[in-house]
RODO-2510 file (C-alpha; in nm, 4 decimals, decimal comma):
residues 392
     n   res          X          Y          Z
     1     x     2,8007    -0,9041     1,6776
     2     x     2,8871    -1,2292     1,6226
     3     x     2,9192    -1,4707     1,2721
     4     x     2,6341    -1,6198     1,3451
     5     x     2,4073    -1,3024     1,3906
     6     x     2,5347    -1,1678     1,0851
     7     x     2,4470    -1,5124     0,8644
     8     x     2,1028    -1,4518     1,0312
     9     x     2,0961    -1,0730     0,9432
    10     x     2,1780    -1,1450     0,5401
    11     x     1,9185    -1,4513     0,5384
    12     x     1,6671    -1,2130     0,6633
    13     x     1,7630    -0,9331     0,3731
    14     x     1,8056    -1,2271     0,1164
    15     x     1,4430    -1,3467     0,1675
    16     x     1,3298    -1,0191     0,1979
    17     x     1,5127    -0,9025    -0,1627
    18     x     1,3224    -1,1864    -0,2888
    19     x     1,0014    -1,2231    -0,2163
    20     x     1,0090    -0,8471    -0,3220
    21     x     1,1738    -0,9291    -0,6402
    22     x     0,8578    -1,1431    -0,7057
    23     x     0,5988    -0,9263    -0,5948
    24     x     0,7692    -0,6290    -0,8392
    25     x     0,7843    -0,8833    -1,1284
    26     x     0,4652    -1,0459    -1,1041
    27     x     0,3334    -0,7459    -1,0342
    28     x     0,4296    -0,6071    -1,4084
    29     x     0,3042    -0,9529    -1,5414
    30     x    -0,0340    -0,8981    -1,4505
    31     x    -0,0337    -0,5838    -1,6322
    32     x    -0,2894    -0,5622    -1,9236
    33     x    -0,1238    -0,6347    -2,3193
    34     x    -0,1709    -0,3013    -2,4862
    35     x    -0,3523    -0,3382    -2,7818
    36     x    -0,1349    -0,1569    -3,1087
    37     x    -0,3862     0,0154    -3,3992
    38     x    -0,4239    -0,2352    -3,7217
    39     x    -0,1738    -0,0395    -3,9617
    40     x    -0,3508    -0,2139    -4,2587
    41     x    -0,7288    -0,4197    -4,3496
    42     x    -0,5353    -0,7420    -4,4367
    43     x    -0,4526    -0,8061    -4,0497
    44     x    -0,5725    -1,1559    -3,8746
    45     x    -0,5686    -1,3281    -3,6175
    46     x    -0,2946    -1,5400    -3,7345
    47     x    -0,0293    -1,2053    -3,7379
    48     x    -0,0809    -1,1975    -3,3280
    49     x     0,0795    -1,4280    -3,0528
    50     x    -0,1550    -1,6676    -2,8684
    51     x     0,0247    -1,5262    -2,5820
    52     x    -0,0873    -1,1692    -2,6953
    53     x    -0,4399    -1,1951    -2,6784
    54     x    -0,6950    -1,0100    -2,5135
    55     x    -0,6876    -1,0131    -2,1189
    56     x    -1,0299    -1,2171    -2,1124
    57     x    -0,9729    -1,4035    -1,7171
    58     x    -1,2116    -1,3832    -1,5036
    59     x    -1,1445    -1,1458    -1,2038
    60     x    -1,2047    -1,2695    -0,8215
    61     x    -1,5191    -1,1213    -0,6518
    62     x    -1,5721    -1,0278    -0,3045
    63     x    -1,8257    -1,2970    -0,3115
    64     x    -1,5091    -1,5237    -0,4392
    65     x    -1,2414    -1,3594    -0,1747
    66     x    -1,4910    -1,4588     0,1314
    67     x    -1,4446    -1,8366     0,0155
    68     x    -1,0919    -1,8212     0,0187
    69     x    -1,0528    -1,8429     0,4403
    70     x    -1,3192    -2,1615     0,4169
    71     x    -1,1268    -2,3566     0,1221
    72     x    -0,7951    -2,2831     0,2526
    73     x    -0,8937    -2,4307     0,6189
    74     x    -1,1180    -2,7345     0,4574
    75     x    -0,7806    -2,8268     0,2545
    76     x    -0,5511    -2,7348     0,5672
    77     x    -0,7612    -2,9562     0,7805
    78     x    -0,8069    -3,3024     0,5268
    79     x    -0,3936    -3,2491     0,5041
    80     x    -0,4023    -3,3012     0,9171
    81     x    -0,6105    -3,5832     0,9183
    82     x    -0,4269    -3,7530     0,5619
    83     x    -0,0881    -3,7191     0,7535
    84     x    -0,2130    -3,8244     1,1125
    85     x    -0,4225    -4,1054     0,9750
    86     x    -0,2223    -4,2189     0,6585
    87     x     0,1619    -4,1616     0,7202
    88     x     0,3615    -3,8659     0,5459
    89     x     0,5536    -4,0653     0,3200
    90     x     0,2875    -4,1397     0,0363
    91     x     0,1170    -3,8049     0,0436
    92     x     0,4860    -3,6108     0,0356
    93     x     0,5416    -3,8435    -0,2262
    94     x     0,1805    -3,7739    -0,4354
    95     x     0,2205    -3,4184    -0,4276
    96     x     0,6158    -3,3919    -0,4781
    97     x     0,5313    -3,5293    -0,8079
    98     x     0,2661    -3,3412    -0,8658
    99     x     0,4553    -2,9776    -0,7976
   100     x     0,7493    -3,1066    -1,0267
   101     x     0,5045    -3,1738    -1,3104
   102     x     0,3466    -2,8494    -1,2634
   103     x     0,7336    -2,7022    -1,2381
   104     x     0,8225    -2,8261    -1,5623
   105     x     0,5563    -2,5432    -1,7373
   106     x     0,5870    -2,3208    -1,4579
   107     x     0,9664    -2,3047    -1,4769
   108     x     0,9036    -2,2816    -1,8766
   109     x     0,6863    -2,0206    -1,8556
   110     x     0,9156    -1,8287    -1,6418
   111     x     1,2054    -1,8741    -1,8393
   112     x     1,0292    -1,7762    -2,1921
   113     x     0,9044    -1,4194    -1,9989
   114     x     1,2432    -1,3640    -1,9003
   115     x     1,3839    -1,3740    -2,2577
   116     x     1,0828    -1,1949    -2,3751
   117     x     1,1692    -0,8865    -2,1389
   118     x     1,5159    -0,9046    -2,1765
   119     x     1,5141    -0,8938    -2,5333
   120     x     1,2158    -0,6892    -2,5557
   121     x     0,8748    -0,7265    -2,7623
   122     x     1,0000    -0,5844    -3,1006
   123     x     1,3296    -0,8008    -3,0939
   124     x     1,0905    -1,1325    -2,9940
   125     x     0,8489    -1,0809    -3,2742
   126     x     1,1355    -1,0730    -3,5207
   127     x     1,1684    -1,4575    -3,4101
   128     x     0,9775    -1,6727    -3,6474
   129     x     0,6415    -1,8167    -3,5210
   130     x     0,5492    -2,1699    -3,5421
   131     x     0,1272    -2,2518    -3,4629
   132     x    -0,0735    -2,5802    -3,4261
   133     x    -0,4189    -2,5739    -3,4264
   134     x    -0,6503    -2,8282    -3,3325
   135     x    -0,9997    -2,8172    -3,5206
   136     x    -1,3464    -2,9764    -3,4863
   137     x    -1,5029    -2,9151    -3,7970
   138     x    -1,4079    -2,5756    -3,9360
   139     x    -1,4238    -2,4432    -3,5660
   140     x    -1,0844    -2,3845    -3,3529
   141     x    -1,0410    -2,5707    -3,0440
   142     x    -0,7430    -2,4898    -2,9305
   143     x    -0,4196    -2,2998    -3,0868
   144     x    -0,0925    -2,2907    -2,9542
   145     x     0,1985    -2,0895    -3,1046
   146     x     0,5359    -2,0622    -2,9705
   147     x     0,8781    -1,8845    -3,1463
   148     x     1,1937    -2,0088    -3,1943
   149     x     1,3714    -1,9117    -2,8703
   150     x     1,0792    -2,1689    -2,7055
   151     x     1,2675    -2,4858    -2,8404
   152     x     1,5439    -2,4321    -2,6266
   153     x     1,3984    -2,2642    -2,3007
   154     x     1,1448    -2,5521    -2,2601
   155     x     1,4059    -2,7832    -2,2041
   156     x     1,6208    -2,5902    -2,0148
   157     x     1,2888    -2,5377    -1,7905
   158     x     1,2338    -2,8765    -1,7194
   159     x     1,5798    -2,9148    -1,5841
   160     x     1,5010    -2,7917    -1,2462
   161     x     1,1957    -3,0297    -1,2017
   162     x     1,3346    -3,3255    -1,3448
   163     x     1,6301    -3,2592    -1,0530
   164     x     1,4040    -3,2146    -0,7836
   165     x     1,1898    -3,4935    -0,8535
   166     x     1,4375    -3,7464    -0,8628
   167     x     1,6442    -3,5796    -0,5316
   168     x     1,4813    -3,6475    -0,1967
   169     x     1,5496    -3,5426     0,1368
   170     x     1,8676    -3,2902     0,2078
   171     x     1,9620    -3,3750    -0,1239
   172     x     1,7014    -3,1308    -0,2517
   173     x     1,8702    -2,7843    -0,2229
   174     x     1,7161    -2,4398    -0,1933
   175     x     1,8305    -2,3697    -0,5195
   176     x     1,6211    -2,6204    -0,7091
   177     x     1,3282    -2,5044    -0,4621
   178     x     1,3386    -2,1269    -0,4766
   179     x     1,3483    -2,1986    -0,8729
   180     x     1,0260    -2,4054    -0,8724
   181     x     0,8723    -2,2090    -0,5826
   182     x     0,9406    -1,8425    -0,7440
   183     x     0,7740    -1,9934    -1,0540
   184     x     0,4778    -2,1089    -0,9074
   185     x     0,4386    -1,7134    -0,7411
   186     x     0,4914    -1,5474    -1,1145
   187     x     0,2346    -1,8027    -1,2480
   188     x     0,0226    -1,7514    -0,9737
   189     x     0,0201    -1,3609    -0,9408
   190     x    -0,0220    -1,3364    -1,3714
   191     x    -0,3338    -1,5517    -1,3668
   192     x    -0,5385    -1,4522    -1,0428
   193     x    -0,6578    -1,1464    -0,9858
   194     x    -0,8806    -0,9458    -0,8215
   195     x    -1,1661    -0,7141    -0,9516
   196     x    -1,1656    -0,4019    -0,7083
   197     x    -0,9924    -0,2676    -0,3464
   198     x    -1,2732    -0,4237    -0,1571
   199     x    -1,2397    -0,7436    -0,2926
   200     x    -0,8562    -0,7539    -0,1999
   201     x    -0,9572    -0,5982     0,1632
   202     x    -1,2097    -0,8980     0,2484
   203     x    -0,9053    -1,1489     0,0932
   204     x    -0,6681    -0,9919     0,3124
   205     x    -0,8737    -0,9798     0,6108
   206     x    -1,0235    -1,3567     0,5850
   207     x    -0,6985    -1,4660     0,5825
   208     x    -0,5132    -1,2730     0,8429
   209     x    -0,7974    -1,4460     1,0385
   210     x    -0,7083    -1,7935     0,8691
   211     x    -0,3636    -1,7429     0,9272
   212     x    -0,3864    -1,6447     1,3340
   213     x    -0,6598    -1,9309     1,3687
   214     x    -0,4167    -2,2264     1,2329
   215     x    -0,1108    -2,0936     1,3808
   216     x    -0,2096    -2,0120     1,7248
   217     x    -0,5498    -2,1677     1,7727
   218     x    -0,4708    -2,5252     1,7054
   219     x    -0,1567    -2,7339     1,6555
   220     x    -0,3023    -2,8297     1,2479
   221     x    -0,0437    -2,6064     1,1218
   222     x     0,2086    -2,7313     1,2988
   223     x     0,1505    -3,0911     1,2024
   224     x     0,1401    -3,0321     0,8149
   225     x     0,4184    -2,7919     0,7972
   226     x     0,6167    -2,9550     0,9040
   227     x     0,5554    -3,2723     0,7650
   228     x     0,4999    -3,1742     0,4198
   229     x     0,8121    -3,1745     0,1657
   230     x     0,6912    -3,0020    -0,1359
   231     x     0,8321    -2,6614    -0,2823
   232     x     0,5929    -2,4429    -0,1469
   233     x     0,8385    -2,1911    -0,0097
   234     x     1,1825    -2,0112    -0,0720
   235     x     1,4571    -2,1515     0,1611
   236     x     1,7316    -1,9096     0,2556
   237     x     2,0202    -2,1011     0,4511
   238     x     2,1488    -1,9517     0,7386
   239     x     2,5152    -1,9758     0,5996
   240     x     2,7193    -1,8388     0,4037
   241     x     2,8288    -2,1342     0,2298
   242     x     2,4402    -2,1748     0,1683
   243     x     2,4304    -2,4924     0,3492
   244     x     2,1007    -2,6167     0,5430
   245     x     2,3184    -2,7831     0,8621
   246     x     2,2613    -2,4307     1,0430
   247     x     1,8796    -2,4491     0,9515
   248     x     1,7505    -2,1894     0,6698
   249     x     1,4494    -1,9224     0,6410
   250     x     1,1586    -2,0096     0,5448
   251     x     0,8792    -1,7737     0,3620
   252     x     0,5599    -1,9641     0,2287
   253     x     0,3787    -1,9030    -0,1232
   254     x     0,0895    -1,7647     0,0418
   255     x     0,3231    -1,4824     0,1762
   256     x     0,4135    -1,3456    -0,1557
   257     x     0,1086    -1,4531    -0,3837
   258     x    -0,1723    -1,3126    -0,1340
   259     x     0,0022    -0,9613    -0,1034
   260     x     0,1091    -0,9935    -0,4873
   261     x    -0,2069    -1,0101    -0,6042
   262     x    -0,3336    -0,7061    -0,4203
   263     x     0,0167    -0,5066    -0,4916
   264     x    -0,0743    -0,6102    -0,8643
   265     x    -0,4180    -0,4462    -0,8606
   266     x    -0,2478    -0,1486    -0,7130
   267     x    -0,0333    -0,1003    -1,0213
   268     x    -0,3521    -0,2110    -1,2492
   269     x    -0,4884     0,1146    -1,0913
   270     x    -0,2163     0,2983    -1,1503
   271     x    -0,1952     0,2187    -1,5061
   272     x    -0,5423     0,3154    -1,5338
   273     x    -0,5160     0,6203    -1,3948
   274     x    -0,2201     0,6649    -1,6260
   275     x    -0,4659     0,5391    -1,9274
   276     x    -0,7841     0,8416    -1,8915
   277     x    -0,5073     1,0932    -1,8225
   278     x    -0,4662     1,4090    -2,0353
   279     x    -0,1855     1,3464    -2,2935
   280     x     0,1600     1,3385    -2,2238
   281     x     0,1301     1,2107    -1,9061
   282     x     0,3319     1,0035    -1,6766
   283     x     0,3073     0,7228    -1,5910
   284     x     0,3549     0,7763    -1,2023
   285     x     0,2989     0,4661    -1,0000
   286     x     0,1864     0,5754    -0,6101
   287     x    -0,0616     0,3122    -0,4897
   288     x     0,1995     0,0253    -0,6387
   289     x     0,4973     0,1916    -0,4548
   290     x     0,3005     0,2482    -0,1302
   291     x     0,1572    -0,1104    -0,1572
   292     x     0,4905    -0,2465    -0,2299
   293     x     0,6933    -0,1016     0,0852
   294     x     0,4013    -0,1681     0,2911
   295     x     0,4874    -0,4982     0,2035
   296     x     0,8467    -0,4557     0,2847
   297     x     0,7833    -0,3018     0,6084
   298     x     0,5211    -0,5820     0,6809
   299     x     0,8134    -0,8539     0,6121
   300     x     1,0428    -0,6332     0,7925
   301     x     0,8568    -0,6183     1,1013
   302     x     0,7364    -1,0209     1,1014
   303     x     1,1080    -1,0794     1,0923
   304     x     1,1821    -0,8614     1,4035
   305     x     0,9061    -1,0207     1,6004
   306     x     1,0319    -1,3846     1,5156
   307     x     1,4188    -1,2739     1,6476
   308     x     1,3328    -1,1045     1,9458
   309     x     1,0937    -1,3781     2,0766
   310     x     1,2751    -1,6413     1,8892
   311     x     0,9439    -1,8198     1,7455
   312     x     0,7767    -1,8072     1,3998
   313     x     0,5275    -1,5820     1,3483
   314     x     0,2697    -1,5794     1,0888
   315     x     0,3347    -1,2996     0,8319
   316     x    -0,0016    -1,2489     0,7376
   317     x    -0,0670    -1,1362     1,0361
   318     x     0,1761    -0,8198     0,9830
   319     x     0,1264    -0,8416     0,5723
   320     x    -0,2637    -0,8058     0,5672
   321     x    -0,2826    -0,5005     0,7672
   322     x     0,0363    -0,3333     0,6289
   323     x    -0,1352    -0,3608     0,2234
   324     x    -0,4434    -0,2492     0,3836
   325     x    -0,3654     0,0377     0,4833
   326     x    -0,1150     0,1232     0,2547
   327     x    -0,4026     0,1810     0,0168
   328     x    -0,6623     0,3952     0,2468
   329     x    -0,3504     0,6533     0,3410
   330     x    -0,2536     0,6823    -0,0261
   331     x    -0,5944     0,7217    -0,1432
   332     x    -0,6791     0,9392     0,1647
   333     x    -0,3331     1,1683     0,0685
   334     x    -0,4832     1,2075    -0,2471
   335     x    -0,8026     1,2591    -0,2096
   336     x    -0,9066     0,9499    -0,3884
   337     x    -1,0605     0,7154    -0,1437
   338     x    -1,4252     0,7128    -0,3078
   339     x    -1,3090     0,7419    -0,6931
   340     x    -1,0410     0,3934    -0,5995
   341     x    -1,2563     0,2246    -0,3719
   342     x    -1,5420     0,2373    -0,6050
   343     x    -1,3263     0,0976    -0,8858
   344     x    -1,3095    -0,1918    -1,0649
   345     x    -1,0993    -0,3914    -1,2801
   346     x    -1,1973    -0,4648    -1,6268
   347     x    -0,9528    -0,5666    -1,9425
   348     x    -0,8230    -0,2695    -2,1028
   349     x    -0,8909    -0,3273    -2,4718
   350     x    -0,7192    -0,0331    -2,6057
   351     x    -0,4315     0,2185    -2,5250
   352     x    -0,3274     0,5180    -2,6744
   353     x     0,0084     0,3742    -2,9014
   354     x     0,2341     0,6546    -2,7552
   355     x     0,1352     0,5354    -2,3626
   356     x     0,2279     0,1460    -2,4899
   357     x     0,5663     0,2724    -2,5301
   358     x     0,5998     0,4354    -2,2010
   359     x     0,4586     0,0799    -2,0432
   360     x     0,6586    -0,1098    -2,2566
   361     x     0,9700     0,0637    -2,1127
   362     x     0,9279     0,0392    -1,7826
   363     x     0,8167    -0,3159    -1,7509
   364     x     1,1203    -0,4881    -1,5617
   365     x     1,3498    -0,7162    -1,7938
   366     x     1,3176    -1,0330    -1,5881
   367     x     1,0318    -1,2170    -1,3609
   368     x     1,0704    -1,5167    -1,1777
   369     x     0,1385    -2,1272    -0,8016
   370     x     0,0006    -2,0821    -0,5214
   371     x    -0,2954    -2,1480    -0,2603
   372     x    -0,3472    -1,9117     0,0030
   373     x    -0,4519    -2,2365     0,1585
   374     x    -0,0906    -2,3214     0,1638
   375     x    -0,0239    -2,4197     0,4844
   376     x     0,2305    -2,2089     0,7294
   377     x     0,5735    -2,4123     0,8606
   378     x     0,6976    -2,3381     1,2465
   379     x     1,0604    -2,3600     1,4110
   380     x     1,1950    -2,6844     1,4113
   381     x     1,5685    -2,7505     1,5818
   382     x     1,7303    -2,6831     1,2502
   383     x     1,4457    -2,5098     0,9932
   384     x     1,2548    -2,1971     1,0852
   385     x     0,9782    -2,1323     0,8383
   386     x     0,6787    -2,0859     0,7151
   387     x     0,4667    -2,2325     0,4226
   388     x     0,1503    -2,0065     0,3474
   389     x     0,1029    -1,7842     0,6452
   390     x     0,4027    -1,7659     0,8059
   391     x     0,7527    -1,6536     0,7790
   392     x     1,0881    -1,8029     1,0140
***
């Protein structure tokens, strides 16, 4: 086996280990805030974190998850025609811009979770908690609290962006873009999600269909791909001095958002499962795990199609049907498929104090947005990729 083989071999198990990574963390971060019992009558709303409240967000439909396929194609397509009609330059330009501005919150965001976990609730709370409020009248508009730890992680989150934005070209590494791009997927996989199984099944499905369509139905992919400089992927190079002359790997936001969300619903199950059990239970975890190394194996097996016939395959193609059915042979195994499939998400507004703890604990201690419509990227002489449905 020769150097080069093996610099391939490590950039496939590097962009595996993190696109996983993501999917784990974002997983947890979609996860429902456990509500603690009021230890007194003198408690407001003033004693909680705005980022505490209740988990009010709306929940995709089916009727939503059928839409996805049409958007992501209508925005795919006006791309094409922008680029073939327009030029690249202005457009790469418009919307590098616009993903660094939307870095410098996302890459906040990111960085204040990360300390949160790390240090862990109790520890943050003992932080002190500054609040503005902005009224109409005697009614509350908006709030926004932050604690101390915020002054200096904001900054350092904007560091990234502001480096990206005024890079262009080479210059831009996959450091800076993996930063941004991991970001956007934790953002992405906290805030959307999906009400029930079927809903996730149709999203899955209407985009494995998306994803074949554009990649090997019609050269649109192709053309905004690979014209299109904007961090919507994670960039392994295929060196080991991490340099891009050899070409990197290329995974698109799609890839890890689309599967995150459902892999996120999977542990949402779990955790309700864990929730109506009999005291003193576990909190076991076997749709999440399934769904999670079906998405492993999924990866795995996109990346073993693309080396043996040396062209870029889209992963949703292996993703989509890999989560799938993931969930029907662990509901199946257990005898749940009508209780799970009949499901459906709703906030959880209380939870038993003792089961907090036990959620609390095994949340992970660090976490890293995205449109499925993202588009997929394709082998070029030096880059292999893909940048929403496909994986090189």
């Amino acid at each position: 086996m020769s150097a080069e083989d093996l610099d391939i071999y490590a950039a496939y198990a590097v962009t595996i280990t993190l696109a996983t990574a993501s999917v784990y963390a974002g997983s947890f971060g979609s996860l429902p805030k456990p509500k603690r019992p009021k230890t007194g009558g003198n408690a407001t709303k003033d004693d909680a974190d705005a980022d505490e409240d209740e988990d009010v967000l709306e929940r995709l439909t089916s009727e939503d998850a059928w839409l996805f396929p049409v958007l992501g194609s209508i925005v795919l397509f006006g791309l094409f025609l922008v680029i073939k009609y327009l030029g690249k330059e202005w457009i790469n330009r418009l919307m590098s811009w616009y993903f660094s501005f939307g870095g410098l919150i996302s890459v906040s965001n990111s960085s204040i979770r990360i300390a949160k976990n790390t240090l862990g609730i109790k520890r943050w709370k003992e932080f002190l908690q500054y609040r503005i409020k902005f009224l109409k009248g005697t009614g509350e508009i908006l709030s926004v609290s932050w604690r101390t730890p915020s002054f200096f992680l904001v900054p350092l989150g904007m560091i990234p962006s502001t480096l990206y934005t005024f890079t262009s070209g080479p210059k831009k590494s996959a450091l800076l873009t993996n930063i941004l791009a991991l970001s956007f997927a934790q953002d992405a996989m906290s805030v959307m999600k999906i009400d029930s199984f079927k809903t996730g099944c149709i999203l899955l499905s209407g985009l494995f269909v998306y994803d074949i369509y554009w990649v090997f139905g019609t050269k649109v992919m192709v053309s905004v791909a690979t014209n299109l400089d904007v961090p919507m992927k994670i960039l392994v190079p295929k060196s080991k001095a991490f340099s891009m002359d050899n070409g990197a790997m290329m995974l698109g936001l799609g890839d890890i958002v689309v599967p995150g969300i459902f892999a996120a619903l999977a542990l949402r199950y779990d955790y309700h499962r864990f929730l109506i059990a009999p005291s003193g239970a576990k909190f076991t975890k076997p749709y999440f795990y399934a769904a999670l190394g079906a998405y492993v194996s999924g990866l795995a097996c996109t990346m073993a199609v693309m080396h043996v016939f040396h062209a870029a395959q889209p992963a949703l193609l292996y993703l989509s049907p890999a989560c799938i059915l993931s969930f029907f042979a662990t509901a199946w195994v257990r005898g749940e498929v009508k209780e799970a499939w009949q499901w459906s998400d709703v906030p959880v507004k209380a939870a038993d104090a003792s089961k907090e703890q036990v959620l609390e604990k095994e949340t992970p201690r660090a976490e890293g947005t995205s449109n499925p419509s993202v588009p997929s990227a394709v082998e070029t002489p030096t880059t292999t990729g893909d940048g929403g449905g496909k994986s090189q």
